[in-house]
C-alpha positions as CSV (number, residue, x, y, z in Angstrom):
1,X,-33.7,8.7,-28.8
2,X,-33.0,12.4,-29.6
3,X,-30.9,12.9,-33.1
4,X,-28.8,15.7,-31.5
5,X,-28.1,17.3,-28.0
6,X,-26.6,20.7,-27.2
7,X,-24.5,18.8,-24.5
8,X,-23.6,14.7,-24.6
9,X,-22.5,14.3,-20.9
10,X,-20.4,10.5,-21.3
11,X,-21.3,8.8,-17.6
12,X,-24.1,9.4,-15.4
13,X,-22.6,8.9,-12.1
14,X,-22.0,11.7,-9.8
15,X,-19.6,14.1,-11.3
16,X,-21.5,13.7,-14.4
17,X,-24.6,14.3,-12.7
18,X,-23.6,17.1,-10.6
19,X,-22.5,18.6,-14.4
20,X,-25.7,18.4,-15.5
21,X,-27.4,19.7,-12.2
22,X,-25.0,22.8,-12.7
23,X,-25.7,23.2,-16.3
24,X,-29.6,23.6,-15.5
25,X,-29.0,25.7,-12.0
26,X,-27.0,28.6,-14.5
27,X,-29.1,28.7,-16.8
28,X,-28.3,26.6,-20.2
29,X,-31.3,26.1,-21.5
30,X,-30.6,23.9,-24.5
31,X,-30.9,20.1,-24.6
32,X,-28.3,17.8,-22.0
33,X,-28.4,14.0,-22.5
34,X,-26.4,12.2,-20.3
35,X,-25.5,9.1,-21.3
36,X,-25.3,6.2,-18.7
37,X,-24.1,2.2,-19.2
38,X,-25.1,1.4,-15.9
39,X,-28.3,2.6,-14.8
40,X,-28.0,0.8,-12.0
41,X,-24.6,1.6,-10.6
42,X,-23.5,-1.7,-9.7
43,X,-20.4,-1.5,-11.2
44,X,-20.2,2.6,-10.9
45,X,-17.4,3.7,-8.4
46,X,-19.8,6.3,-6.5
47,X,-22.0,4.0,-4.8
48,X,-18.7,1.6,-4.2
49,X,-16.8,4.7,-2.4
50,X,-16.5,5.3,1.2
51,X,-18.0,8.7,1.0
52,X,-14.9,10.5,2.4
53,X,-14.8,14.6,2.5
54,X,-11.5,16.6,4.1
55,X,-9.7,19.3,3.2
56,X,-6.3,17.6,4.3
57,X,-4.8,17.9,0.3
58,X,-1.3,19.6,-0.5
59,X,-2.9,21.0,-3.8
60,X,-4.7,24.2,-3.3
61,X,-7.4,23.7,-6.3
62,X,-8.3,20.4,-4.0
63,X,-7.9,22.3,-0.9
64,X,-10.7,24.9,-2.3
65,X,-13.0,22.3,-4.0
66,X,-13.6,20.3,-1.3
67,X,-14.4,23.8,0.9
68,X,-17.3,24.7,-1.8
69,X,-18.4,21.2,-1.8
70,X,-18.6,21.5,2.0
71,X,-20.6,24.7,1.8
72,X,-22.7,23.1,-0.2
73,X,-23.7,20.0,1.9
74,X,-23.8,23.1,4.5
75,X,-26.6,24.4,2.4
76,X,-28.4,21.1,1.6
77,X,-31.5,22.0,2.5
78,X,-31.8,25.4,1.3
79,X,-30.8,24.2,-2.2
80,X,-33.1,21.0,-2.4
81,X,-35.8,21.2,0.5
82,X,-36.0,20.2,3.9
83,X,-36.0,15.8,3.2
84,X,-32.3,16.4,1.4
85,X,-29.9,14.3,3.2
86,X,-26.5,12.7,2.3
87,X,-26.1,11.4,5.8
88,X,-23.0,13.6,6.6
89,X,-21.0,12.9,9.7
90,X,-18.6,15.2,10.6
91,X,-15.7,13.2,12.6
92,X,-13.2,14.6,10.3
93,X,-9.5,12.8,9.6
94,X,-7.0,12.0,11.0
95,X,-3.6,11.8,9.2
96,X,-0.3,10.8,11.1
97,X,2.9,11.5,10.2
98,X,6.1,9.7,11.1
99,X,9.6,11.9,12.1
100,X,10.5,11.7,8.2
101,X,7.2,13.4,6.8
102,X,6.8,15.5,9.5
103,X,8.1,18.5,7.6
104,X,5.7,17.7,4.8
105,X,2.5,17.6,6.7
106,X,3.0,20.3,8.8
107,X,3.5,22.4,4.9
108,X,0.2,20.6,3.8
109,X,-1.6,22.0,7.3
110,X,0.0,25.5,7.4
111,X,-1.6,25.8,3.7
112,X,-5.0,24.4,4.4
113,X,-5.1,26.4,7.2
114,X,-4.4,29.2,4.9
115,X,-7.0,28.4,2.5
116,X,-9.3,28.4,5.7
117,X,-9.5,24.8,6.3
118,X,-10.2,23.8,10.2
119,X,-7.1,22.0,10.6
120,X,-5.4,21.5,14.0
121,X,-1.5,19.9,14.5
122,X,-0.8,17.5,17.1
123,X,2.0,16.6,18.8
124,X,2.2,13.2,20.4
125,X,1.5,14.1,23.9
126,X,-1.7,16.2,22.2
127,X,-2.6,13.2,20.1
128,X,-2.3,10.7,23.0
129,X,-4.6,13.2,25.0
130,X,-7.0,14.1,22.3
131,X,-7.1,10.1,20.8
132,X,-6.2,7.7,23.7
133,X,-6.9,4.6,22.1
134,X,-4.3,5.5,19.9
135,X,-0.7,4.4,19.9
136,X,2.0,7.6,19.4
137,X,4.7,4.7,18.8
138,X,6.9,5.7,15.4
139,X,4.4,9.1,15.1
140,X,5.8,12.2,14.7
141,X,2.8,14.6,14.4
142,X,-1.0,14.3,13.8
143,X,-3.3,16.6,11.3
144,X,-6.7,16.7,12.5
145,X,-9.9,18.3,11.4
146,X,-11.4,19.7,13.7
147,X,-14.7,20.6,11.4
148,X,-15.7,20.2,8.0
149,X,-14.1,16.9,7.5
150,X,-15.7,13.6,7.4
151,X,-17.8,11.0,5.5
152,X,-21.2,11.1,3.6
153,X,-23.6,8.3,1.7
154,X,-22.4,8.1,-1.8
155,X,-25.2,7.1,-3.3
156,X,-27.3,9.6,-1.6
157,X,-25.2,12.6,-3.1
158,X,-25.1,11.1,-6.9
159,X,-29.4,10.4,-6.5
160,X,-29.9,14.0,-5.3
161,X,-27.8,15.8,-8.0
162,X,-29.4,12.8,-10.6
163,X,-32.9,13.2,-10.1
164,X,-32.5,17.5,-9.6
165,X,-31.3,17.3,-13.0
166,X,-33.9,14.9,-14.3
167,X,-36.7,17.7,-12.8
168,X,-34.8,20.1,-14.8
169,X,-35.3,18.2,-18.0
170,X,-31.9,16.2,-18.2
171,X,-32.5,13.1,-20.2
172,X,-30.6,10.0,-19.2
173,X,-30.0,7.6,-21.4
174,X,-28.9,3.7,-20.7
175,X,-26.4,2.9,-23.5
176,X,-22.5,2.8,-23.9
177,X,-20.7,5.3,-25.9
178,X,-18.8,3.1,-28.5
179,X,-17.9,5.2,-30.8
180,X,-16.9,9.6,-31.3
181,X,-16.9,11.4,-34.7
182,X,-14.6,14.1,-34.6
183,X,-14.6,17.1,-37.7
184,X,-12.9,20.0,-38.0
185,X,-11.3,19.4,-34.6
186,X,-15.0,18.6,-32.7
187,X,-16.5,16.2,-31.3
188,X,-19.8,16.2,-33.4
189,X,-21.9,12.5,-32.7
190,X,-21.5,10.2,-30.4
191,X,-22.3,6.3,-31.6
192,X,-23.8,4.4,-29.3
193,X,-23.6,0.5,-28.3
194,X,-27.5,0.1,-29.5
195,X,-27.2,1.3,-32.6
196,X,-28.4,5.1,-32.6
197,X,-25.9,8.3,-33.2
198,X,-26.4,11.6,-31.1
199,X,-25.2,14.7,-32.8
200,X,-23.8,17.2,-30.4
201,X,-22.4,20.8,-30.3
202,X,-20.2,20.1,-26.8
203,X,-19.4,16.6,-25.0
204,X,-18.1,16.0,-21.7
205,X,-15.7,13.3,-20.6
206,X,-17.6,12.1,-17.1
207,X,-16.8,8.3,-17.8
208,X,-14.8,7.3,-14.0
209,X,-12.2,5.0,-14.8
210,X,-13.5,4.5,-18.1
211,X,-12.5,8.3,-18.9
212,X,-9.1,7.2,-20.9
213,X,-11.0,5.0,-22.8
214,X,-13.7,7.7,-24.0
215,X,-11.5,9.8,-24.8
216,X,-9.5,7.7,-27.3
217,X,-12.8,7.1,-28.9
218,X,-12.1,10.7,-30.0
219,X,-8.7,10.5,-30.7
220,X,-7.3,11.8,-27.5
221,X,-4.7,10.8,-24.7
222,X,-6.0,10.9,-21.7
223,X,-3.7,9.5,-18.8
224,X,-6.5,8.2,-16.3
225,X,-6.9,4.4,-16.1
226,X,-9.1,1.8,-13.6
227,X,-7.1,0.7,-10.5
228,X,-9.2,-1.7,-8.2
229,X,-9.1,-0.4,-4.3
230,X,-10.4,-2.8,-1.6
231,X,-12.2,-2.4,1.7
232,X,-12.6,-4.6,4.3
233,X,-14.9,-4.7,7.2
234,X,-14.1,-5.7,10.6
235,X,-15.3,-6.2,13.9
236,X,-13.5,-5.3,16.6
237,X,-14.1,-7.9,20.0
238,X,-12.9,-5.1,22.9
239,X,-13.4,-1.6,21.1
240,X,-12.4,1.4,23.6
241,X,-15.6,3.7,23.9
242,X,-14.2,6.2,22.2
243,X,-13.7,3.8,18.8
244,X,-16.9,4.3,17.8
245,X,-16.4,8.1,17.1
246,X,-13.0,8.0,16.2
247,X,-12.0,10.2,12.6
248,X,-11.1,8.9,9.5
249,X,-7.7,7.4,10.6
250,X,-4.5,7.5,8.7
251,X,-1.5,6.0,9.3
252,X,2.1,7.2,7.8
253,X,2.1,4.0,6.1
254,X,-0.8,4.4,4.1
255,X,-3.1,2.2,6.1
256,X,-6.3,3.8,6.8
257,X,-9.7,3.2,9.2
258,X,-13.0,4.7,10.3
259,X,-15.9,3.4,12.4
260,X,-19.1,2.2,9.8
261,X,-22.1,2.0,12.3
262,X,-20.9,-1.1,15.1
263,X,-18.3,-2.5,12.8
264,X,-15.4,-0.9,11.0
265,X,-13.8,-0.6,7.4
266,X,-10.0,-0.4,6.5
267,X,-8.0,-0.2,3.6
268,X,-4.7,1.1,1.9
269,X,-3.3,1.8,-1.4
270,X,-1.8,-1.5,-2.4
271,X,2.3,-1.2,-3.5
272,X,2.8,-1.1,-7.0
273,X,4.2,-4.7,-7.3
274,X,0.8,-5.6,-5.3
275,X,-1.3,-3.7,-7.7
276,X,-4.4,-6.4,-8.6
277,X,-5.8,-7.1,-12.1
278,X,-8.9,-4.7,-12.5
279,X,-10.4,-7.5,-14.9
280,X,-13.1,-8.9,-12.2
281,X,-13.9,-6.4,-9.9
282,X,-15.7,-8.7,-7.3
283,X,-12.5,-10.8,-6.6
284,X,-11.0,-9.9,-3.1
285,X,-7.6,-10.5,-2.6
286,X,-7.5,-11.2,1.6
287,X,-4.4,-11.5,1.8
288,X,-3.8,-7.4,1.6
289,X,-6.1,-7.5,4.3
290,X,-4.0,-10.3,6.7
291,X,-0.5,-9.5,5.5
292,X,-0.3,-5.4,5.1
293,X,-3.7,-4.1,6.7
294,X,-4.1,-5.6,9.8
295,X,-0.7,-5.6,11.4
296,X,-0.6,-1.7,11.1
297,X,-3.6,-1.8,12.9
298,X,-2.8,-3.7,16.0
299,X,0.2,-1.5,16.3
300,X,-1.2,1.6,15.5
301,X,-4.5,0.6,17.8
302,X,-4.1,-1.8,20.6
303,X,-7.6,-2.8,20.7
304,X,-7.4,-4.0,16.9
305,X,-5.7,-7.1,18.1
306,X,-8.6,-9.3,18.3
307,X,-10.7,-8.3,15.0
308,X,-12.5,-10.7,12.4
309,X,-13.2,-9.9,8.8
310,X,-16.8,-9.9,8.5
311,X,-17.0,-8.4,4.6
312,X,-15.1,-6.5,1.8
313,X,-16.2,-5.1,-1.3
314,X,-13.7,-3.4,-4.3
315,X,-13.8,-0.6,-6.4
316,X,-12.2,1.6,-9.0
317,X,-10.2,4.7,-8.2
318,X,-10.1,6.5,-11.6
319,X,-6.7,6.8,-11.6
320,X,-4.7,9.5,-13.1
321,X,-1.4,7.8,-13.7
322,X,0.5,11.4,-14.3
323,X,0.2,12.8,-11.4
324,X,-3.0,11.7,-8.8
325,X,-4.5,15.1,-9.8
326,X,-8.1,15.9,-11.8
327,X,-8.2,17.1,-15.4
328,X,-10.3,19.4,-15.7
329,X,-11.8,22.1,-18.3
330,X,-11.5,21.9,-22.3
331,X,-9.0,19.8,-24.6
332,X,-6.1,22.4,-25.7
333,X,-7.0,21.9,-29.2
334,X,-10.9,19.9,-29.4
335,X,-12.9,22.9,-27.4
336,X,-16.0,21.4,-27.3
337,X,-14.5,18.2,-25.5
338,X,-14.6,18.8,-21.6
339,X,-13.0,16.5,-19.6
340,X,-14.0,16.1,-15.6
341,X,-11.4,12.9,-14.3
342,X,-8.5,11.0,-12.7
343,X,-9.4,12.1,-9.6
344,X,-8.0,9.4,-8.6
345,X,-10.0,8.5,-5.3
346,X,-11.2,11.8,-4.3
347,X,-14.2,12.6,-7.0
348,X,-16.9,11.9,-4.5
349,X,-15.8,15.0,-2.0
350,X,-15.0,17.0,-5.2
351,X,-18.1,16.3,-7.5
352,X,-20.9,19.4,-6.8
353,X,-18.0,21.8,-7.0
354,X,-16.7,20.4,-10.4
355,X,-19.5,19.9,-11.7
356,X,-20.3,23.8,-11.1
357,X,-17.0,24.5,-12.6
358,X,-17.4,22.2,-16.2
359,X,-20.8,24.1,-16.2
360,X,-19.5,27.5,-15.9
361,X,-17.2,27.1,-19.1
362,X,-20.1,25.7,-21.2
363,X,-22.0,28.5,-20.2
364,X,-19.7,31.1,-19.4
365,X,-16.8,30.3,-21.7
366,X,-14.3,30.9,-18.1
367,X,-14.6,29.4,-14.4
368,X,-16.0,31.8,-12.2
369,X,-16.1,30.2,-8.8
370,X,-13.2,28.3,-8.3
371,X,-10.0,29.0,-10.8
372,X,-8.7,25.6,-12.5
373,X,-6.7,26.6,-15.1
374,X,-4.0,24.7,-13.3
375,X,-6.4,21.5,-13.3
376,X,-6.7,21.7,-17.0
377,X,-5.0,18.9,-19.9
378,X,-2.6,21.8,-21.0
379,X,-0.4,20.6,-18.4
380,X,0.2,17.0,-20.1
381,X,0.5,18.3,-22.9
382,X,3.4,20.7,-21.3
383,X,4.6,17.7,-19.2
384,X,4.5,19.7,-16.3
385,X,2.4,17.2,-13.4
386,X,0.7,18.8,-10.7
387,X,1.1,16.0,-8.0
388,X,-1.0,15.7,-5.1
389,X,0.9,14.1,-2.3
390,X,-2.2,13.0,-0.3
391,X,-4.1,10.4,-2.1
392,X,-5.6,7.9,0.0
C-alpha cells in the first residue's frame, strides 16, 4: 500500500481508466493509484451499458467528444496493436421526431453536421424508403447516421484502457474511499475502507454514480446521483430481414431498440413519477417493459407484435440532476480536485476523449484537445445549466 501518490484516481472503471491511460500516454511520470471498490465490475455501470456511440447530441462539447472518441476507435490498432478490439459496429442511430420536435432535431442535425458529424435528415417518404420495417405513423422527421455512429463491447473498451495503464505502471488498488482530508483548500489523503491513508498532491472524482457521494467526502456539492435504467431483451417471432441490421432506434417518445446478435434489447427513460428505487440494483420492474415499452414498439414496428421477454438486466446512469451534462475539469476553489461525471448515460462513448482531457490539465495545467471550459463546476456554482436535450 503506497503512503502517498502524485495522483489518487477515485473509481477504476472506464473514465477513470482512460484517465490514467492518458496521464501515462503524455507523459506524467509521477506515481497514479487508482483506486477501485469493485475489481470485478459487477456492480460497475461500464460493463452494465449497452455500449452506444453517436454524435446525435444538441451540446457541441458532446458533439466533439464523441468525434475524438470515434477517431480513436478508428485508430485502435495503431494505438494498442493489431489483437485490440472493442467489437464496434457501425449501424449508427436512428432518432425520430414527431411534428412538435421536428424544429428541434432538425437544429440538433444542422449543428452536428456543422461540427462534421455524418448526419442525414429524413423525411417520411425517405424514412419509409430507407427503413421499411418501420412505421412513419405520428413521425415527423428521422436523424440518421450514416457513419460513425453505433455500438461497442463495454467491457472490452474499460479492459483495454485498464490494463494499458497497468503496463504503464498504474497501480490499482481494491478498496473504497471512505474518507478525504482536505487542508488549505486541498485534498491531501484519501482514507480508505481497509484501514490505510494515501497522501496525494491531485485527486480525481471518477466514482460513476457514486461521484456525489465522493465528493462530499471532501466537502463539496456535486449534483450527480445513481438512477437505475433497465434493459430488456426480446425476441422477436416474424423479424423483417432487414431487423437484424437495423440502427439504434429511437422513438419521439423516448422508447428506444437495437438488434443484440438474433435477439433484441429495448428500453426508455422511465417518467419521473416511475423513477425506481436504486437500493437493489438486480430488481426488474416488468411492468415498464409490458405497460410503456412494448406498445411503442408494436406501433412504431409492426413486426414487434408478437415478441417474448427472454432477459433484462439494470444499471446506473450517473445522473447529473442539474442539467444531464458532464462536469468536467478542476473545483473553482479545491484545484487539485478534478472531477470527470454525471454524464448521465453517455460516459461510455465519451470516456477515451475525457479521459485525455482530465490528463491534459494535470499535466498541462489547460485542455488542449477539446475546449471544456463550458463542461467545468463553475457553472453550478453560477447556476447557469448547460442542458443536453438528447439523453437517452
Amino acid at each position: 500500500m503506497p503512503e502517498r501518490a502524485d495522483v489518487v484516481i477515485v473509481g477504476g472503471a472506464v473514465i477513470g481508466s482512460a484517465v490514467a491511460y492518458y496521464l501515462r500516454k503524455l507523459g506524467f511520470r509521477g506515481s497514479v493509484v487508482v483506486v477501485e471498490r469493485d475489481p470485478g465490475y459487477r456492480l460497475a455501470s461500464t460493463p452494465r451499458s449497452v455500449g452506444g456511440l453517436r454524435q446525435q447530441f444538441s451540446t457541441p462539447e458532446n458533439i466533439r467528444l464523441s468525434l475524438a472518441t470515434l477517431a480513436f476507435i478508428r485508430n485502435l490498432k495503431s494505438e494498442f496493436g493489431e489483437d485490440a478490439e472493442v467489437g464496434f459496429r457501425e449501424r449508427g442511430y436512428l432518432i425520430l421526431a414527431s411534428p412538435k420536435g421536428r424544429d428541434v432535431l432538425v437544429r440538433n442535425v444542422t449543428l452536428q453536421q456543422r461540427e462534421g458529424a455524418d448526419i442525414a435528415l429524413y423525411d417520411p417518404p425517405a424514412l419509409a424508403g430507407r427503413f421499411p420495417w418501420l412505421s412513419t405513423n405520428g413521425v415527423a422527421a428521422g436523424a440518421f447516421g450514416r457513419s460513425g455512429e453505433g455500438w461497442l463491447d463495454p467491457s472490452s473498451l474499460m479492459m483495454l484502457l485498464r490494463k494499458a495503464a497497468q503496463a504503464q505502471g498504474v497501480e490499482y488498488l481494491h478498496d473504497e474511499v471512505v474518507g478525504i482530508e482536505v487542508s488549505g483548500g486541498r485534498a491531501v489523503s484519501v482514507a480508505l475502507a481497509g484501514g490505510d491513508r494515501i497522501g496525494c498532491e491531485k485527486l480525481v472524482n471518477a466514482a460513476g454514480p457514486q461521484a456525489g457521494k465522493i465528493a462530499a467526502l471532501a466537502g463539496l456539492a456535486l449534483p450527480v446521483e445513481p438512477r437505475k435504467r433497465f434493459v430488456f431483451v426480446f425476441d422477436c417471432r416474424n423479424p423483417a430481414s432487414e431487423l437484424a441490421e437495423a440502427p439504434l432506434t429511437v422513438d419521439p417518445n423516448g422508447v428506444w431498440f437495437r438488434p443484440e446478435g438474433q435477439s433484441f434489447i429495448a428500453g426508455c427513460s422511465p417518467r419521473k413519477e416511475q423513477e425506481p428505487l436504486a437500493a437493489d440494483l438486480d430488481a426488474i420492474d416488468h411492468s415498464l417493459f409490458e405497460n410503456e415499452i412494448w406498445p411503442v414498439l408494436a406501433t412504431r414496428v409492426p413486426a414487434f407484435e408478437a415478441i417474448k421477454v427472454t432477459g433484462a438486466w439494470a444499471g446506473f446512469y450517473d445522473y447529473n440532476t442539474f442539467d444531464q451534462n458532464a462536469v468536467v475539469g478542476a473545483h473553482s476553489d479545491m484545484r487539485n480536485f478534478y472531477f470527470a461525471n454525471g454524464f448521465s448515460g453517455h460516459g461510455l462513448q465519451q470516456a477515451p476523449a475525457v479521459g485525455r482531457a482530465v490528463a491534459e490539465l494535470i499535466v498541462h495545467g489547460r485542455f488542449l484537445t477539446i475546449d471544456l471550459e463550458r463542461l467545468g463546476y463553475e457553472r453550478v456554482v453560477r447556476n447557469e445549466p448547460l442542458a443536453e436535450a438528447n439523453v437517452i
